[in-house]
C-alpha angles and dihedrals in degrees: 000000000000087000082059091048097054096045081057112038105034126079093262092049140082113266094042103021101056112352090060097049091048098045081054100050094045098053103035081058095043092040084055085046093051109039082051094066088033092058102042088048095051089044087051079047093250114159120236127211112184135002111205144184122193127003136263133016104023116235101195135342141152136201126247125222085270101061098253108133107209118195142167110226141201105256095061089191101112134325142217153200125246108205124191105286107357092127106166141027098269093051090222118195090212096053107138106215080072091075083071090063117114114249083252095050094052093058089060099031114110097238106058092056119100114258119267087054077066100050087041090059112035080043095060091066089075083026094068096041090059091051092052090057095050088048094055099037082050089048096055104039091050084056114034098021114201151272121238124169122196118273089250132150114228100171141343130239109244108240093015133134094253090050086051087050093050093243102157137206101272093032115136126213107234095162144009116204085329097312114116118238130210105173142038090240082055087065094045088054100051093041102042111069090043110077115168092018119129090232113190109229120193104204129195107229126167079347096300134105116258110185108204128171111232127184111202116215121213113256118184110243138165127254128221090269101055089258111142096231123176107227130184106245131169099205107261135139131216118196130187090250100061098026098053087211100209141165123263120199135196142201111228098263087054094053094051087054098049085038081062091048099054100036087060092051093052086048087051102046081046090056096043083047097062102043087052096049090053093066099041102255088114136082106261077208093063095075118075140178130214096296082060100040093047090047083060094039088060094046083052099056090046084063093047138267094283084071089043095057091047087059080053093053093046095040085058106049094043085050084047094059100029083062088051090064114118094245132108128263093028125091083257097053083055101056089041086061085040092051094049090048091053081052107043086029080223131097109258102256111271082230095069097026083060090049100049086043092061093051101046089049089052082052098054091042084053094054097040087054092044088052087047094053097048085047095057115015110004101064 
């Protein structure tokens, strides 16, 4: 008993080793989420019923002074706001439970705003995720600073795609498919989500350019946390004599602006990620659920919470854009219906929200179920 007790309780166990710094990670991401669409709506004057974390059975609440409940419940896998009238999924604005509505609750009721009101609301959900992840990349940047090596080539793989190419020992990156290069972590990120892509490298030899044509090939590595990730190499090292490794430090200004930076790469290899994944060039491996996010966020918290606010920064920004995708009933699925209104300058029909609904939650249910099954039996 007191064996059982230990595995779960202490900081290599269960409970407080892997289940806590899941259930931080998550809310911390899904509390940003929310409060984003929570405080857009109440700034466009929309009311708000209820703020939760979490689904099901509610554990404990209370009321403000504006009638919001806000309340932590029992499933913490998510959360949402319930704003005045919005009485269904779909968030039809032809619901008709809203006709029982008072005269003052129809002039808050979400429904009843134009519609960008709407789209400003339902988008500062993502909005807000994208931010977080700028605040704690500043944050950290401003504090820590970084580290950059030179993009150097200190040898070359035998038999690999960049000796194929001719890329040679003392060779310096100076661009990657047009895109200049400053450091040797430039040159990771631009190779490593584009397996099997002819990619066109300029190259500073002798002090003069070489342009050669590379196609990385996939190699399984380890992350940071201990997670096996495949990741697109050429076949290139990078030493500390050639590279210089060295910190850079920022004021805070600086670090805001380089927070921006790299929370738009990771947006865009996201995004590069996913279109490659739809068309079966990707990993099926590389996408996880929760098993598999609260496994890193354990490992996180064994390195120490600065780790485990970075898995907050890149949760966030992969739940940001997974919400902008163009299916209900995600944010996304919403401002696609609030698009097509601007343009018509009618509400899409409830028939066909209803039906688009269906399908995209059929959709969801089909990707939640994929990610299940890769956390726990798949790979």
């Amino acid at each position: 008993m007191n064996e059982l007790l230990h595995a779960l309780t202490s900081t290599e166990g269960i409970l407080i080793g892997t289940l806590v710094p899941f259930l931080f990670v998550l809310t911390v991401v899904v509390f940003v989420h929310e409060m984003g669409h929570y405080l857009v709506g109440r700034a466009c004057g929309i009311g708000v019923n209820a703020f939760s974390i979490g689904f099901g059975p509610e554990l404990i609440g209370f009321n403000d002074r504006h009638g919001t409940r806000w309340k932590l419940c029992a499933i913490p896998l998510g959360g949402y706001v319930k704003f005045v009238g919005d009485m269904n999924a779909t968030s039809s604005p032809t619901d008709p439970e809203t006709a029982g509505l008072s005269e003052a609750e129809r002039k808050v009721a979400f429904h009843t705003q134009p519609v960008w009101k709407r789209a400003a609301t339902v988008f500062a959900g993502p909005l807000f995720n994208f931010l977080l992840t700028i605040a704690v990349f500043a944050v950290l940047f401003a504090a820590y600073g970084r580290y950059v090596a030179e993009p150097m080539v200190a040898s070359v793989t035998a038999g690999s795609p960049a000796a194929e190419a001719g890329i040679m020992p003392g060779d310096r990156f100076v661009s990657v498919d047009g895109e200049k290069v400053e450091t040797f972590a430039d040159v990771q990120r631009l190779v490593s989500g584009r397996a099997g892509d002819a990619i066109t490298f300029v190259m500073l030899r002798d002090g003069k350019d070489v342009t050669v044509v590379a196609t990385p090939r996939l190699m399984e590595q380890q992350d940071a946390l201990g997670n096996k990730v495949q990741v697109a190499i050429i076949g290139v090292v990078n030493n500390q004599e050639v590279g210089q490794p060295r910190l850079v430090t920022y004021t805070p200004v600086q670090a805001l602006g380089v927070a921006v930076e790299e929370t738009g790469h990771i947006i865009e290899r996201t995004g590069q990620f996913l279109k490659r994944f739809a068309v079966g060039r990707e990993d099926k491996c590389q996408l996880g659920g929760p098993v598999k996010i609260a496994g890193m966020a354990g490992q996180a918290a064994k390195l120490g919470f600065e780790w485990l606010v970075q898995l907050v920064a890149l949760l966030s920004v992969g739940i940001g854009i997974l919400n902008l995708l163009p299916i209900p009933p995600l944010d996304g699925g919403h401002l696609l219906f609030y698009a097509v209104e601007a343009v018509i300058r009618r509400p899409v029909s409830e028939r066909m929200m209803e039906a688009m609904y269906r399908t995209g939650f059929l959709l969801v249910l089909g990707f939640m179920g994929f990610v299940f099954w890769n956390d726990l039996f798949g790979c």
